[in-house]
N, C-alpha and C positions, 0 to 999 in steps of 0.2 A: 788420539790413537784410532784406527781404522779397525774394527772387528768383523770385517765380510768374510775372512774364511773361517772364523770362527761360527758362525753360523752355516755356512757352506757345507764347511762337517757333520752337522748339526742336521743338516737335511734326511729325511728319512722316505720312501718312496718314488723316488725318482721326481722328475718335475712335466706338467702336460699343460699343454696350452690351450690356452681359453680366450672366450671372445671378450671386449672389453663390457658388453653389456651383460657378463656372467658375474662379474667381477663382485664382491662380499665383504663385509665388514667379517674379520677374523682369518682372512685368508691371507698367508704369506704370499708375495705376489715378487716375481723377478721380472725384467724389462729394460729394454734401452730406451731409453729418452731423448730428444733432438734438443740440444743444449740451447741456451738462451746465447744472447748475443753475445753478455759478459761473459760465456763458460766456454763459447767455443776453441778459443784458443789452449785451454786444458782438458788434454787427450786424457779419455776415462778408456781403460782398457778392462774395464769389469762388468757385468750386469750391476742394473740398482735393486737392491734385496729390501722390502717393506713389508709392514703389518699394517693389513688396510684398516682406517679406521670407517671412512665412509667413502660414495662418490656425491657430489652435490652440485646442482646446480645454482651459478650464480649470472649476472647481466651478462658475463664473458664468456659461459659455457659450461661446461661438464668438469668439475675436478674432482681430482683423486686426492682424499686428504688420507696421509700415512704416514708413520713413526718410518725414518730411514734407521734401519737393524744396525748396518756396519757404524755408528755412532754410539750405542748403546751396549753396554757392559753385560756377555751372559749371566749376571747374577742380576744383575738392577731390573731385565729382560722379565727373567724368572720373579722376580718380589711383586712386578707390575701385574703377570698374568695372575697370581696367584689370588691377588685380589678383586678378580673378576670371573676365576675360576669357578666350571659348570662340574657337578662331581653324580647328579642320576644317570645311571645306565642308560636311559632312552634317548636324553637330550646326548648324551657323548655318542649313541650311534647315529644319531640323526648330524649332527657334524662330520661325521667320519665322511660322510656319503656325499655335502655340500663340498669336503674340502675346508673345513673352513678349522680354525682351533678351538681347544676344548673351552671357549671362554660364552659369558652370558649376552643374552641381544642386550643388553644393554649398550653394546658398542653403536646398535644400530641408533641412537640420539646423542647424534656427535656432538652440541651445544653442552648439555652436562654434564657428556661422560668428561670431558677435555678439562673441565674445571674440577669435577669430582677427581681423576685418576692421573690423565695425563700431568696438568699440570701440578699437582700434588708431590708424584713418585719421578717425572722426567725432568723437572725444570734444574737440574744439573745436569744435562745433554741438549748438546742441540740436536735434536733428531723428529721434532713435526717438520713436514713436509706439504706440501701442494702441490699438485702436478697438476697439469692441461690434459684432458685425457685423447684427444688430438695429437696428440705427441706423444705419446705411449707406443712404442712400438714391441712387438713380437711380446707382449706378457704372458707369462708361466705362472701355473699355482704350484707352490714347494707345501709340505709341512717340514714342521720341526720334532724331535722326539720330546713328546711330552711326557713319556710314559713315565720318567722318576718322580712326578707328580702326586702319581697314583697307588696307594699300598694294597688294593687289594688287583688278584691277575684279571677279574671280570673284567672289572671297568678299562684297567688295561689294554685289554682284549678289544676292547670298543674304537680303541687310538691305531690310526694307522703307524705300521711298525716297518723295520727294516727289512723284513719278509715282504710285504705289501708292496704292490706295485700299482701306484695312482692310478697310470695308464687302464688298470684291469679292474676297479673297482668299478667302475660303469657298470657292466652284467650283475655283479650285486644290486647293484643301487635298482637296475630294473625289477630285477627279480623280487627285491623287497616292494618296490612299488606295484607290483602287479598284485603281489599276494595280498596287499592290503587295500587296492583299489584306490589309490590317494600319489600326487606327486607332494614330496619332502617338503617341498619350497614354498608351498599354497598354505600348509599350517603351519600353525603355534608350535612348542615344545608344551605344553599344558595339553593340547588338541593333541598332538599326535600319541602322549602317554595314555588320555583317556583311552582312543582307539585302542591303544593296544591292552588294553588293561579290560574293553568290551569284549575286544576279537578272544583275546588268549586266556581272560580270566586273572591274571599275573605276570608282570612284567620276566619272572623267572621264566616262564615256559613259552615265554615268545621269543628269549634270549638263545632255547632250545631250537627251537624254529630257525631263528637265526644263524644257530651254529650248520646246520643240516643243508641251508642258503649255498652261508657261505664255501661249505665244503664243495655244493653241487657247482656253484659259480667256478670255483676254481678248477672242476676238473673239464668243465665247459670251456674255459677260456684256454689252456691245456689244447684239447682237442682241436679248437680252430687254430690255434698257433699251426699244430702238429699238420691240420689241411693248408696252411696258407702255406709252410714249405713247401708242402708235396704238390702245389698249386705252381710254386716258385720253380719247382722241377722238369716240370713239364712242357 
């Protein structure tokens, strides 16, 4: 059974394309692929939808190792993240911001995560994959709603939602890097709490900081929308 539009649904902020050397373990990743010799004669009239596990280089090049989604059952999906699931407020904003899902770097040492999880929870699916990242073409990062994950609205709050628009989370992500003088991607989730815990005293009152962000971001990206019509008018 094929479950891609079942995830397709599933998608929550629209999708924004990225370069391949963006590309992140925990990021849903959509793409057309230049089929091998035995697949081209079977016309794929769909994007390929994955949860990246790594990219890694081997004697042949650059691969993308990733769980293919439309193979994978949304409940098996859910039992899999659940057990790699990231649940502090700092580490879930610091994902919101990468794009990536709410789960632990443990993803990023694909040798044991594969023996620890994957093959554990998936080896009734066939759904690991390897891709040539040469062949990767036009790749998008999607999320999915994770938010039934989560019981309380904070943390919630931290998961991009159907209100959220990928495309527009940039000017956040700046804004929070400015104010804290640090890019996301350089540290730890350990490092990046302490900081916040030096700068604000409590991860509570930096969440407030955050709220006051994200309000200013949004009425920022507002306004430039509102000059690039009246740009478009002219």
């Amino acid at each position: 059974m094929n479950y891609y539009k079942d995830y397709k649904r599933r998608l929550v902020g629209g999708i924004k394309s990225i370069g391949k050397h963006k590309i992140k373990p925990g990021q849903i990743l959509t793409f057309n692929y230049t089929p091998t010799d035995s697949q081209k004669n079977k016309k794929r009239t769909y994007l390929r939808i994955v949860f990246v596990l790594s990219t890694w280089r081997d004697a042949k090049g650059v691969k993308l190792h990733a769980l293919s989604l439309e193979e994978i059952p949304w409940t098996l999906f859910i039992k899999f993240i659940k057990n790699i699931l990231i649940k502090d407020t700092i580490s879930l904003l610091k994902r919101r911001y990468q794009l990536v899902s709410p789960v632990r770097e443990i993803v990023n040492r694909p040798k044991p995560f594969y023996v620890s999880h994957i093959k554990k929870l998936l080896n009734s699916t066939d759904s690991y994959r390897t891709y040539k990242l040469t062949e990767v073409r036009q790749p998008k990062v999607g999320y999915l709603n994770f938010r039934t994950l989560f019981g309380t609205m904070q943390k919630k709050d931290m998961l991009i939602s159907r209100q959220d628009k990928i495309e527009e989370l940039r000017q956040e992500r700046i804004m929070i890097e400015s104010t804290l003088g640090l890019k996301l991607d350089k540290i730890s989730d350990r490092q990046f709490e302490n900081i916040i815990i030096q700068r604000f005293g409590s991860v509570k009152k930096f969440v407030e900081v955050y709220r006051a962000i994200e309000e200013y971001a949004e009425v920022t990206d507002n306004k430039e929308e509102m000059k690039d019509k009246g740009d478009e008018l002219l």
